[in-house]
C-alpha positions in Angstrom: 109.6 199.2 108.3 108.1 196.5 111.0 104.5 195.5 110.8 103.6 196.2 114.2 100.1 194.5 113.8 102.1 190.9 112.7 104.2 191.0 115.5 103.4 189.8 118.8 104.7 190.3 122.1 105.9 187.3 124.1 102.9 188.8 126.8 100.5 189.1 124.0 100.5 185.1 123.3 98.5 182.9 125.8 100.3 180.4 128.1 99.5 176.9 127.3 98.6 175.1 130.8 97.9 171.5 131.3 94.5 170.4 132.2 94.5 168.4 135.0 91.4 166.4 134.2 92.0 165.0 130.4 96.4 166.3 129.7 95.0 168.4 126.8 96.5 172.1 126.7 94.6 175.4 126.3 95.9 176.5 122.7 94.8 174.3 120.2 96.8 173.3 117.2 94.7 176.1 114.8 95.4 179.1 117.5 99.5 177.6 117.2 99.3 177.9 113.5 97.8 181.0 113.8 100.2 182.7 115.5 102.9 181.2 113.7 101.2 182.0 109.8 101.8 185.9 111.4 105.4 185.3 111.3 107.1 186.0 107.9 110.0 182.9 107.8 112.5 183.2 104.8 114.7 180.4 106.0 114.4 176.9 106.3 112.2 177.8 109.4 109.4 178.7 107.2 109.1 174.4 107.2 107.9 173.9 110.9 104.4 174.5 109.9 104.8 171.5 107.3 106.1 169.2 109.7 103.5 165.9 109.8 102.1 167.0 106.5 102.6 166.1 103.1 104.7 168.1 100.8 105.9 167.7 97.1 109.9 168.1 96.6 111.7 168.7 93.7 115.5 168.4 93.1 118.4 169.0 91.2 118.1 166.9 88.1 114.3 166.9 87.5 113.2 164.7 90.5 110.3 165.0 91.6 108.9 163.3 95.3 105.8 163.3 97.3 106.1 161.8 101.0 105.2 163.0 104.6 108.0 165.6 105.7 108.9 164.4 109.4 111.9 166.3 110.2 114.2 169.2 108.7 117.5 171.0 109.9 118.9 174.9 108.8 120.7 173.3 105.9 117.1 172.0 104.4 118.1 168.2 105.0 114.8 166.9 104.9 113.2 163.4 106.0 110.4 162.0 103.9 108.5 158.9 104.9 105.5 156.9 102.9 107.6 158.5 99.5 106.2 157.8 95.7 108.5 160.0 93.1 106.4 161.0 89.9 107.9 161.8 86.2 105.6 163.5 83.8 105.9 163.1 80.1 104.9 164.9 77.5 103.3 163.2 74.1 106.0 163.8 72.1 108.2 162.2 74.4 106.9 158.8 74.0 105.7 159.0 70.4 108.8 161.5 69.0 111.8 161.0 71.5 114.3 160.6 68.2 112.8 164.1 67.0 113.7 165.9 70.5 115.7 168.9 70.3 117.5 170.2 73.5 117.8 173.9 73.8 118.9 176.6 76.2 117.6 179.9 74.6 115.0 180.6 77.9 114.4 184.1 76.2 113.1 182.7 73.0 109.5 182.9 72.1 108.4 178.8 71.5 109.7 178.5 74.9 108.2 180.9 76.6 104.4 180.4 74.9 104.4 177.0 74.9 102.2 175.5 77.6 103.5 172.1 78.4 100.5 169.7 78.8 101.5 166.6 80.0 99.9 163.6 79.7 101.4 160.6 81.0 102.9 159.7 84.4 105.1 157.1 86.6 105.1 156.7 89.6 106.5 154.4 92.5 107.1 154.1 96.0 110.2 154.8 97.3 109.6 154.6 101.1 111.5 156.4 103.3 114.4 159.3 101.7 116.5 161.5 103.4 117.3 164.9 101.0 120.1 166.2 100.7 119.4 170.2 101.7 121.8 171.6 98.7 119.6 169.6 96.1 116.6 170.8 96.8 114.8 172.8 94.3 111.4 173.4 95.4 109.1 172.8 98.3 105.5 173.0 98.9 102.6 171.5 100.7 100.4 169.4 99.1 96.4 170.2 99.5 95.2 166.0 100.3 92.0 166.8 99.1 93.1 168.0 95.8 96.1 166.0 95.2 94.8 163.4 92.6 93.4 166.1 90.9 96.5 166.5 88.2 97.0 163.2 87.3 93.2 162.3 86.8 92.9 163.1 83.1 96.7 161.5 82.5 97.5 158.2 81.3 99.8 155.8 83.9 102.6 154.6 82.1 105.2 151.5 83.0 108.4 153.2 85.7 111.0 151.5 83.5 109.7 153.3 80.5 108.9 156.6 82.0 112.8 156.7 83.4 114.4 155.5 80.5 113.0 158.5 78.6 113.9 160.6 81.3 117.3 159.3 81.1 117.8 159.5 77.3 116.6 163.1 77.5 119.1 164.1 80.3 121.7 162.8 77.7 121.0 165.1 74.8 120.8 168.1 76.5 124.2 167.1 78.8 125.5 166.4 75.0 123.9 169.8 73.6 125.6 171.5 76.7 128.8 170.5 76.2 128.5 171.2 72.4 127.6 174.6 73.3 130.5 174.9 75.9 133.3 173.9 73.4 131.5 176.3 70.7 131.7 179.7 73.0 135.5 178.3 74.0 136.2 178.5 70.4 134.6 181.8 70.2 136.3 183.0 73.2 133.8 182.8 75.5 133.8 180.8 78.8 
C-alpha cells in the first residue's frame, strides 16, 4: 500500500528560479533534503543525500575506512577522498594473540553475550580510494560532531602492529575454515 502523505507530486514541489540579483536559487539545500528524506531509497540511490559528507565504509575482509564520499554509481563503486582506515583491537589481541581461538558457531551463547570492548586502535591516511561496489559491506554517515567520540577512551597503537595482528588473525580462522571444510567433506557434507 503507497503512503500517499510521502509522496509528492511533481506540481506539489516548488520550482527553483534563479535570482537575478545574487545567482542563489529559491529552495535551499534543507527544503532539497527535505523532500528527498520523504523518499524511501533501497538502492544505491539511497547515497545521493551523502554525497559531500563523510561516511564510514566497511568491506569484505574486515576493512574499515572513513573519507568524504564524492561520487557513487548503481553498482555502489564509491569514491572516497581525505581517507584514514581504522582497525580496532581487542586486549587480548595484543596481550594473548597465541591463545586466540577462531570459531564459526554464530548460534553459540559466548558469542552472542559477549560484548566486545575494544580498546586500542590504528589508524592512517590513505588519501584518495576508489571501492569496489561488490566489496562493500556497510555504509553509513558519520555525525562530525560526534566522531572522536569512540576512540577517546582507546589507546593509539603503532599501524604496523595493529595490521600484523590483523593479519595473523585472518590466518587462523582461513586455517580453522579449511579445517572445518575437509572435516564435513569427510563426513559427507559440502
Amino acid at each position: 500500500m503507497a503512503n500517499n502523505k510521502t509522496k509528492k507530486n511533481a506540481s506539489e514541489i516548488p520550482e527553483t528560479s534563479t535570482n537575478e540579483n545574487n545567482g542563489a536559487t529559491n529552495t535551499n539545500e534543507e527544503e532539497a533534503d527535505l523532500y528527498l528524506d520523504q523518499y524511501n531509497f533501497t538502492t544505491t540511490a539511497a547515497l545521493v543525500a551523502s554525497v559531500d559528507r563523510k561516511v564510514m565504509v566497511e568491506v569484505k575482509g574486515g576493512h574499515i575506512f572513513f573519507g568524504i564520499l564524492r561520487t557513487y554509481d548503481h553498482f555502489a563503486n564509491l569514491t572516497l577522498e581525505f581517507v584514514n582506515e581504522r582497525i580496532y583491537l581487542l586486549r587480548d589481541d595484543l596481550e594473548n594473540l597465541q591463545n586466540y581461538k577462531p570459531g564459526t558457531n554464530l548460534s553459540a551463547n559466548i558469542f552472542n553475550n559477549t560484548v566486545k570492548n575494544y580498546e586500542f586502535y590504528a589508524e592512517r591516511q590513505v588519501g584518495c580510494y576508489l571501492l569496489r561496489g561488490e566489496n562493500v559491506v556497510f555504509i553509513g554517515e558519520v555525525d562530525i560532531d560526534k566522531e572522536d567520540k569512540p576512540i577517546k577512551n582507546m589507546i593509539r597503537v603503532d599501524w604496523q602492529l595493529a595490521s600484523d595482528i590483523i593479519e595473523k588473525k585472518n590466518r587462523l580462522d582461513l586455517r580453522f575454515k579449511e579445517q572445518q571444510k575437509e572435516l564435513y567433506a569427510k563426513k559427507g557434507l559440502s
